[in-house]
Structure formats: C-alpha cells, structure tokens
C-alpha positions as CSV (number, residue, x, y, z in Angstrom):
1,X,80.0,31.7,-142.3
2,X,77.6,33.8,-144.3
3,X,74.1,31.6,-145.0
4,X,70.7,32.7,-146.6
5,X,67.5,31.3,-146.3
6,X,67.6,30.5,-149.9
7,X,68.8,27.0,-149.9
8,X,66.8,25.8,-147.6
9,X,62.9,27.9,-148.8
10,X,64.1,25.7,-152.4
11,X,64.5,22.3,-150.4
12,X,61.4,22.9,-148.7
13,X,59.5,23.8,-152.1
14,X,61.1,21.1,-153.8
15,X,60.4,18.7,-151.5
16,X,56.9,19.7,-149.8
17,X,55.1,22.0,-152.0
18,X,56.0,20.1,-155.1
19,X,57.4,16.5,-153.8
20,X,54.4,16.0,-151.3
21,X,51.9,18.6,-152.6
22,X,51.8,18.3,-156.2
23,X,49.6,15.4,-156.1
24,X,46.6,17.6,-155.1
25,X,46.4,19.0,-158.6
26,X,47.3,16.5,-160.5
27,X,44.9,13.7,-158.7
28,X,41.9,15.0,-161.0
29,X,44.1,14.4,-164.2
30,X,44.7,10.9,-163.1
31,X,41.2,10.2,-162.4
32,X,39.5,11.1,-165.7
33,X,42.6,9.9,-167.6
34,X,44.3,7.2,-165.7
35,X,41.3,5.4,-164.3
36,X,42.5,6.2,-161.0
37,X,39.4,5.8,-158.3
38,X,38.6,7.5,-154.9
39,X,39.7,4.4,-153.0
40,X,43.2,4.3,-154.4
41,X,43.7,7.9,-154.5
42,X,43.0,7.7,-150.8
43,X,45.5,5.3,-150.8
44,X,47.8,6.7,-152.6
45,X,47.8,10.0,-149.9
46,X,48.3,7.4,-147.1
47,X,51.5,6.1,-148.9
48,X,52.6,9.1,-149.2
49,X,51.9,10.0,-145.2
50,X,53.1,6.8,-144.2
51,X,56.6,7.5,-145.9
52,X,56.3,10.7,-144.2
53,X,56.2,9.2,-140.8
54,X,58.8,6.8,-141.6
55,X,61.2,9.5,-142.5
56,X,60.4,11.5,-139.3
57,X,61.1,8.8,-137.2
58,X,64.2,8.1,-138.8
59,X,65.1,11.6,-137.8
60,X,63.9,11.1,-134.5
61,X,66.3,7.8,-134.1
62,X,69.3,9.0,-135.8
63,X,70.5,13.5,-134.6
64,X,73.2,12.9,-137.2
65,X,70.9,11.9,-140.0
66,X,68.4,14.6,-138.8
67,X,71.2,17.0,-139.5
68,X,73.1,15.6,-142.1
69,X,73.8,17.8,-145.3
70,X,74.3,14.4,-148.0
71,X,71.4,12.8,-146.7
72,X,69.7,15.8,-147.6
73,X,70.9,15.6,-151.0
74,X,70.2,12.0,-151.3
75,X,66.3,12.8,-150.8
76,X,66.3,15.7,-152.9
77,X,67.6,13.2,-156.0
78,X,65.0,10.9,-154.8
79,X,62.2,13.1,-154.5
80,X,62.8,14.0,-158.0
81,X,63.1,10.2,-159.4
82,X,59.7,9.3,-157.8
83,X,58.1,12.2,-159.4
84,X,59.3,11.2,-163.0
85,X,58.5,7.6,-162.6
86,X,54.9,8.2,-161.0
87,X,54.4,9.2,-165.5
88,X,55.8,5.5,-166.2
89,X,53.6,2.9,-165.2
90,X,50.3,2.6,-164.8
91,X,50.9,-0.2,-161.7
92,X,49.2,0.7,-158.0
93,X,51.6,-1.0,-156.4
94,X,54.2,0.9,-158.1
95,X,52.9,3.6,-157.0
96,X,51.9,3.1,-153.6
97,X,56.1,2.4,-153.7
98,X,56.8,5.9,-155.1
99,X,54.5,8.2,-152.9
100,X,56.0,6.0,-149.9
101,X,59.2,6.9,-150.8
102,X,59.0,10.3,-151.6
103,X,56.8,11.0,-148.0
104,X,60.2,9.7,-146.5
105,X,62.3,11.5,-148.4
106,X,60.4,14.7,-148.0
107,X,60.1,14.5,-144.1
108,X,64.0,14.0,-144.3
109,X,64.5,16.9,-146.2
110,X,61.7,19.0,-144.2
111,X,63.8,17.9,-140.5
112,X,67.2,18.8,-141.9
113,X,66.1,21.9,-143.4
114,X,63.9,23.1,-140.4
115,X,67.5,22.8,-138.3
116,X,69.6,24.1,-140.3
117,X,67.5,27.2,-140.2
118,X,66.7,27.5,-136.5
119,X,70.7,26.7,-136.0
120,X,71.9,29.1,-138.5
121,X,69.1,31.8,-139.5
122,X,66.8,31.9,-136.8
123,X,65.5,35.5,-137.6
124,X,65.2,34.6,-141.4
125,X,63.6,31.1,-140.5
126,X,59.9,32.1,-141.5
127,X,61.4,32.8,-145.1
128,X,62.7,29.6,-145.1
129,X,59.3,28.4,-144.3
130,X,57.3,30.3,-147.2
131,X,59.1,28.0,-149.9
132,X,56.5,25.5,-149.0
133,X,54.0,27.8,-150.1
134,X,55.8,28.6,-153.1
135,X,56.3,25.4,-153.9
136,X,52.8,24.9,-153.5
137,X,51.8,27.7,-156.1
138,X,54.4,27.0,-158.5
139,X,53.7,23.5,-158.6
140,X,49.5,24.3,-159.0
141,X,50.4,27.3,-162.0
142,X,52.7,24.6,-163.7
143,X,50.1,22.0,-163.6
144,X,47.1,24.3,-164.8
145,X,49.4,25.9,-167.7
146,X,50.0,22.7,-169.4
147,X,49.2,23.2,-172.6
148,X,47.8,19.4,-173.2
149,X,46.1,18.1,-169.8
150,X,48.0,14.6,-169.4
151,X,48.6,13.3,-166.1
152,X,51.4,12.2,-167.6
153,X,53.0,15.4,-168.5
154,X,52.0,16.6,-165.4
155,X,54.4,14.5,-163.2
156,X,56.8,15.3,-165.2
157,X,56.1,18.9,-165.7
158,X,56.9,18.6,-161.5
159,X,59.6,16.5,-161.5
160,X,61.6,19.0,-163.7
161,X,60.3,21.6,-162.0
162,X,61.7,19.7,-157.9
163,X,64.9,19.4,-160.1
164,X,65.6,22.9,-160.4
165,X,64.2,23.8,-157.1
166,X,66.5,20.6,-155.5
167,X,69.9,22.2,-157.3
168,X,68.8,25.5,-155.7
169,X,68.6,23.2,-152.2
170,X,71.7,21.5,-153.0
171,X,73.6,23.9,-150.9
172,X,72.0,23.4,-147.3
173,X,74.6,23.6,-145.3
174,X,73.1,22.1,-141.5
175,X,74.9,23.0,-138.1
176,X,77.7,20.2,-136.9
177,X,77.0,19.2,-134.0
178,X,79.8,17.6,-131.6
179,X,78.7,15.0,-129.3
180,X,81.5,15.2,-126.8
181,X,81.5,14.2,-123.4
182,X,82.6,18.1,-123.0
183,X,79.4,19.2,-124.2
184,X,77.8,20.9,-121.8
185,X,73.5,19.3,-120.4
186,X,70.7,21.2,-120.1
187,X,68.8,20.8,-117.2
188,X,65.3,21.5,-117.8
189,X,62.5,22.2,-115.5
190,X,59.1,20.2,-114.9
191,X,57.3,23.0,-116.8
192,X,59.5,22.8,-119.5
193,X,58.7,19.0,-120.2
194,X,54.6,20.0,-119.4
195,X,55.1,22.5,-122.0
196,X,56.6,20.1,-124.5
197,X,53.8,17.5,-123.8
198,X,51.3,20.2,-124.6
199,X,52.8,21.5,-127.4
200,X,53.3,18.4,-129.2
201,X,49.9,17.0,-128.2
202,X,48.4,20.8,-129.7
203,X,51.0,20.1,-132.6
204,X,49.9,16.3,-133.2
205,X,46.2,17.6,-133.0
206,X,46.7,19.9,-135.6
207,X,48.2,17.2,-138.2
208,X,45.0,15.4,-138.2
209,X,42.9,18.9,-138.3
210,X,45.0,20.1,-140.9
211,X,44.9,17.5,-143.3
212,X,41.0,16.9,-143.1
213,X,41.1,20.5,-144.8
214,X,43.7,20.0,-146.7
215,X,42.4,16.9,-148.6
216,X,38.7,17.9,-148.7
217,X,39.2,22.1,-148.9
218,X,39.3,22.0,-152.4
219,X,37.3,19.1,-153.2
220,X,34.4,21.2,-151.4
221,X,35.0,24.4,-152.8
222,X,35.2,23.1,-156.3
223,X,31.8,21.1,-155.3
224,X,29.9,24.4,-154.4
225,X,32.1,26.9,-156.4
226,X,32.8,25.1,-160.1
227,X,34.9,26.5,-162.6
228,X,38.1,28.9,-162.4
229,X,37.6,29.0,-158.7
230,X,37.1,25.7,-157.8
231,X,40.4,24.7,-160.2
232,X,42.9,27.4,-158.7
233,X,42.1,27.2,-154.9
234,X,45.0,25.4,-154.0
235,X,47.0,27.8,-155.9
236,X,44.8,30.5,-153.8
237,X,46.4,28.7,-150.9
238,X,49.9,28.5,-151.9
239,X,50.2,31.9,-152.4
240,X,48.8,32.8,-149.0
241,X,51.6,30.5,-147.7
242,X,54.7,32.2,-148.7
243,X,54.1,35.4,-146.9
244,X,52.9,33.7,-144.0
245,X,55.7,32.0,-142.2
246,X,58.1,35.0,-142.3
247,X,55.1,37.3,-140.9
248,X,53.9,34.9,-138.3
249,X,57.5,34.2,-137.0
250,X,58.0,38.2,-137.1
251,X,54.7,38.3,-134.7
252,X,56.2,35.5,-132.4
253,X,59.4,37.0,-131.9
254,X,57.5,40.2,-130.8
255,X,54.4,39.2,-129.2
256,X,55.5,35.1,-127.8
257,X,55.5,32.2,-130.3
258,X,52.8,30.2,-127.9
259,X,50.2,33.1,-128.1
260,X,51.2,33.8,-132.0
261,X,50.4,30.0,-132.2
262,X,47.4,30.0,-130.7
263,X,46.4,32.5,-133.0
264,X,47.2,30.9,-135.9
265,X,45.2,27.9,-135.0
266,X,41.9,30.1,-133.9
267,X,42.3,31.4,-137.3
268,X,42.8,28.4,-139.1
269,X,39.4,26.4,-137.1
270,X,37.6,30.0,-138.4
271,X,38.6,29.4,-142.1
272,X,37.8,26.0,-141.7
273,X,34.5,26.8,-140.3
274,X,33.7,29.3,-143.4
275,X,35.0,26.8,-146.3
276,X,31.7,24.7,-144.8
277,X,29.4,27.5,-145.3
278,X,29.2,26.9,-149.0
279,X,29.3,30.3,-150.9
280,X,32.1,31.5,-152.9
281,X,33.4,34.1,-150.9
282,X,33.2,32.1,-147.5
283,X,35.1,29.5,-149.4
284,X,37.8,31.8,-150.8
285,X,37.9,33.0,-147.5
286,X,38.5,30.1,-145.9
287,X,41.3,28.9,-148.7
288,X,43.2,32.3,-147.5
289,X,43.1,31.8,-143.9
290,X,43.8,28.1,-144.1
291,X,46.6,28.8,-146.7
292,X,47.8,31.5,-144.6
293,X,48.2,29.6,-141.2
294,X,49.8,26.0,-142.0
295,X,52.6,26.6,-142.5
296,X,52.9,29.9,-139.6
297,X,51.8,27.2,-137.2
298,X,54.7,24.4,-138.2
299,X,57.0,27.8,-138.2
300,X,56.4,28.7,-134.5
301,X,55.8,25.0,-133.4
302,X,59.0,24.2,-134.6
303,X,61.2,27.1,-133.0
304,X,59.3,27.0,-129.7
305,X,59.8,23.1,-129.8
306,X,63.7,23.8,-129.9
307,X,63.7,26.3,-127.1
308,X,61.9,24.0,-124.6
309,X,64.8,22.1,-124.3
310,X,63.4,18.7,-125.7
311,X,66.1,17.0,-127.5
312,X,65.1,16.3,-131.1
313,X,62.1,18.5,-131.4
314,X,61.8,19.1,-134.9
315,X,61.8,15.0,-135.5
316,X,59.9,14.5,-132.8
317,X,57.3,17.2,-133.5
318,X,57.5,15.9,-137.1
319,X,56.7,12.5,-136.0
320,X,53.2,13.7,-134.0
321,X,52.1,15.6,-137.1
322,X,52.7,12.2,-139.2
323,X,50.5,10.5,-137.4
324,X,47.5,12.8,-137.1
325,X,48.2,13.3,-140.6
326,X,47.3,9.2,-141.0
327,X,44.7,9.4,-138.1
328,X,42.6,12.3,-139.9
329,X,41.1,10.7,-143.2
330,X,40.3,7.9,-140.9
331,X,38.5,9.3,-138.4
332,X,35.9,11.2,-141.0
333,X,35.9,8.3,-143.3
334,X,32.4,7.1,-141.5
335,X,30.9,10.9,-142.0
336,X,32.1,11.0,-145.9
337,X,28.4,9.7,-147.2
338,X,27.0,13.1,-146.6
339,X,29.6,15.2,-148.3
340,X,32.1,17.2,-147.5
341,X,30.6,19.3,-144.8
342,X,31.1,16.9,-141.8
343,X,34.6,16.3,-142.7
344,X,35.5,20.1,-142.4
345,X,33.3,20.9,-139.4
346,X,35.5,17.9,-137.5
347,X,38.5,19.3,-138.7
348,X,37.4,22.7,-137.1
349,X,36.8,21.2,-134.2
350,X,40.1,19.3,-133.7
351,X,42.3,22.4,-135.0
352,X,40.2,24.2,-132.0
353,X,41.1,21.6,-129.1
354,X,44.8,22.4,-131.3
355,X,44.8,25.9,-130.2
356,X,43.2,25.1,-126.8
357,X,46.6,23.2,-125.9
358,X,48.7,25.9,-127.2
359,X,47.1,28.3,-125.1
360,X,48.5,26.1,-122.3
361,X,51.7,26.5,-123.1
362,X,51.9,29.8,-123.0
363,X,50.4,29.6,-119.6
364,X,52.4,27.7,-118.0
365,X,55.0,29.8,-119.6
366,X,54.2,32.5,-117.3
367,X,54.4,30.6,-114.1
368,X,57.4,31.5,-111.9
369,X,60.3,29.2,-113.2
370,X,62.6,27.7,-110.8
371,X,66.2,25.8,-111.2
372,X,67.0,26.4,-114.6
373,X,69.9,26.1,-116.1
374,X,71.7,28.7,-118.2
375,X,73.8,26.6,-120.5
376,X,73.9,25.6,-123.7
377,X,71.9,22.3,-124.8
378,X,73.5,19.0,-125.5
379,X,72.8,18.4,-129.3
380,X,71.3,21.3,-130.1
381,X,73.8,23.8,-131.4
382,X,73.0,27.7,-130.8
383,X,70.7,27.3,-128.3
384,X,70.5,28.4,-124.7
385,X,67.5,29.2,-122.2
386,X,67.3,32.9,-121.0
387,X,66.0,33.4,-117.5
388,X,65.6,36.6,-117.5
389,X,62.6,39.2,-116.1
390,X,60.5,38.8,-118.6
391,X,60.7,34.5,-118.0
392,X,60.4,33.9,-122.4
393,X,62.8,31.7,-123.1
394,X,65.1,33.4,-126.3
395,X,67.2,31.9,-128.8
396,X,70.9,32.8,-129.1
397,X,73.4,32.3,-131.8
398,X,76.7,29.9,-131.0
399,X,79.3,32.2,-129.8
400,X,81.7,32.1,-133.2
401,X,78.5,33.0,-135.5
C-alpha cells in the first residue's frame, strides 16, 4: 500500500512541536500576564516530562498500543483539548493535570509515529522527523503574530493550529504486526545487546543534555541578546529542525547511523558550548546547530535502535530520553544562582559523554560478528539483520511491500 511521510511529519508537529513545544513561547506571556512564576513554570515543564515518560512506558509495556493506529487518534484529540483548556482556568493544579496529560499523549503519538515510519517509509523517515521542527516554527511564528499578546489567545491560537495539523495526522496508518507462534525469533549476538546498552545509555545521556539547552537556550540568548533576536530564537531553531532529520538520516544511510550520530552530538555539545559565550552571533550560532541536531540524533537513534534487534526500541529508547529529560533541570538546579552559563556548560558536557557512547557503538560495530541469525524479528515487522561483508546491519522492507 502506497504511504507518505505526510501523515505522520503532521502527527509529530502536532503533537511535539506544538503539543509539547509550544509552551516555550508562550511561558513569557503567562508570566507577565498570568502571574505565572519561575517555580511553577518549572513545574509545569516537569508535568509535562513526567506525562511524557508515562506515555513511553506505556509503549514500552503494551507493542499493540505502541503500534496502534486509534490510540493514535485518541492522543491527537487529546493533545488538542489540553491545549484549549490550558486558556480556561487560571488553577495550577489544573494545569499541572493538562501538561501531564498532553506529555503522555504526545510520547504516544511520537512511538506510534516513529514505527510506523521505520516499518513503512524507512528512506523517507528523516521527513517524517522534520515535522517536529515545523511544528516547532509554526507554533513560535503563530504565537509572535498575534495581533493582541494574551496568553490566552495564545493557547488557543495552538490548539487550532494542533487541530489542523492532528486531521492532517489522522491518517497514520502503523504496520500490523502478527504475534503468532509462526513468527519467526531473532537471535541476537552479545555485541548486539552491548550495542543497545550503549546506545540507549548515549541516548538517555542526551535527554538530560538536551533539555538543559533546550530550557535555558533561549532564556540565555534573550538575557545577552534582547530584542528581535532574543524573541525569535526558538523559531531560529525550529527552522533548522525540519531540514535536519531528512539530511542526517540521508548521511547515516551512506556514511553508518552510529558515526552520523556521533556527529550529531559533537556538534550539538559545540553549539551548546558557543550559546555560553555570550555574543550574538555565538548565540545564533549555537541556536542553529542545536536546532539542527535534536531531532537528527532521535532520527538515527531511533532507526539504529530497531536494527539492533532489541524488541521495543523506539518505547524503550523513548523511555531513557524521559528520564534524562526529568533528571536534567535537576541536576543544574544547584548552579542556577549564577545564571545561565553553568547550566549550558553541564549540558555540553553531558551531550559530550552522549557522543562518547555513541562512538562505541559504532566500534563494536566493526568487531567480527559471530552466530547471527538471518531472519526476520519477532514483533518488529520489516526488519532483518544483514551479515554481509561490509558487517552494517541494513534495513529491509516486508517481502509484499
């Protein structure tokens, strides 16, 4: 059956870049105009990261959920609700509830999209990927073009705009999956585990990493860049998003996803690094190459996860990244008195260690590979391990596609 990579880049948008990310911009409205303070805001992101984890373990504990085209849907409704309602109350707890709910409902989307595009559209997967970023920028133009600056409007200014993006989703159509006693087991190799347990520990790493930058990055450039700059960075970094995925996958297919990875994440600690420096253009620069590696690194993570022969790698994947994403405003909470700075040279440093464990994949990718099975994996539709010269493990269709 013919499928684009349409459906599932609008899921993605509608549920990360708007239903997750659309907070960013809209957090300063609700702090001049809502009374909102630093200490719930803070806590309003962990609600939000919390839901996120609850969702990807739900993935994790349930393959047919984790693939399942109504439960999909279901999220993409709910994702929109919480949006509109976060305008009708003014009540914390209320909206501790709704960012909860739509960081579940977004990591459900995220898992079921991310399969159904490794399953059915493999080579078009990075596009898939980039309607985060879209999302992202979208979501920060809408916000900034509001003709009257109210929070209120604002939420739901994004909750119309998740609505059209969700009916553009609506049509994600995820592999079945048979789980016969027919179905055939992959047998995979010590290496193959190792690899796994370094990728998701690199993986894991970079979910706290990443979201020290992403909650500080422009908070710090707005701090030492005020004005137009400081107010449109994270659309600067949504729009280095959307070409990213599709050019980073490109490069991994080509050159090996665990080196492309590694990359990615050298590049990312560098931007990082340069947002710190405190000038305008090391900042830009560092809102480009952070924007233009987040999402390239999920992108490869993701598809090498599935070809190491780990059942459930998205969720599981997802799952580690949930938790650094709660583990990183904790652990630079203590350095916070002295400004930004320290939080972003940490998150350099962790997204380095990120890269360094991603490195060792691809080494022990090149170690001689022993008693492997060619067969296709049980619960994991379309995929097979390739021993051939080369020793890369490759990704091929199901035979009727």
């Amino acid at each position: 059956m013919a499928f684009g990579a349409l459906p599932t880049a609008a899921a993605m948008a509608a549920a990360m870049g708007v239903g997750r990310f659309v907070y960013t911009p809209i957090l300063p409205l609700m702090t001049a105009q809502a009374g909102l303070t630093a200490q719930i805001a803070g806590h309003l992101a962990t609600a939000n990261y919390v839901g996120y984890l609850g969702g990807a373990v739900a993935t994790t504990l349930s393959p047919r959920l984790a693939r399942s085209a109504v439960a999909c849907r279901v999220a993409l409704a709910g994702i929109v609700a919480s949006l509109a309602a976060m305008a009708l109350t003014m009540n914390v707890f209320a909206w501790l509830t709704l960012r909860t709910a739509a960081g579940f409902a977004s990591a459900v989307v995220f898992v079921v999209a991310v399969n159904t595009l490794l399953e059915r559209l493999p080579e078009k997967a990075g596009w898939g990927f980039g309607g985060v970023g879209a999302g992202i920028a979208v979501s920060a133009a809408v916000v900034l073009a509001l003709p009257t600056e109210s929070w209120r409007t604002a939420w739901w200014a994004a909750a119309g705009l998740a609505a059209v993006l969700a009916a553009a989703g609506w049509w994600v159509r995820p592999q079945r999956v048979a789980a016969t006693a027919e179905t055939a087991r992959a047998q995979v190799d010590r290496a193959g585990t190792a690899r796994f347990a370094l990728l998701f520990t690199g993986y894991t790493l970079e979910g706290i990493g990443y979201i020290i930058a992403g909650t500080f990055l422009v908070a710090a450039v707005a701090q030492h860049s005020p004005g137009a700059l400081g107010n449109s960075v994270w659309l600067v970094v949504g729009l280095a998003v959307i070409p990213s995925a599709g050019l980073w996958a490109r490069l991994g297919t080509r050159l090996g996803r665990p080196a492309m990875l590694t990359a990615a994440l050298a590049l990312q600690a560098a931007g990082i690094a340069l947002a710190c420096q405190g000038s305008s253009a090391a900042s830009l620069t560092g809102a480009l190459l952070f924007g233009g590696t987040f999402i390239g690194v999920s992108t490869l993570a993701m598809a090498e996860g599935r070809l190491l022969g780990t059942r459930g790698a998205v969720a599981l994947l997802t799952v580690g990244y949930s938790v650094g994403q709660i583990a990183g405003p904790l652990v630079v909470a203590p350095l916070m008195d002295g400004g930004y700075r320290p939080a972003l040279v940490v998150s350099a440093l962790i997204v380095s260690l990120a890269a360094l464990a991603t490195a060792a994949v691809g080494i022990l990718g090149r170690q001689p590979r022993v008693g492997l099975v060619h067969s296709q994996r049980r619960g994991v539709a379309g995929e097979f391990v390739d021993d051939r010269p080369h020793g890369r493990s490759v990704f091929a269709g199901p035979p009727h596609e």
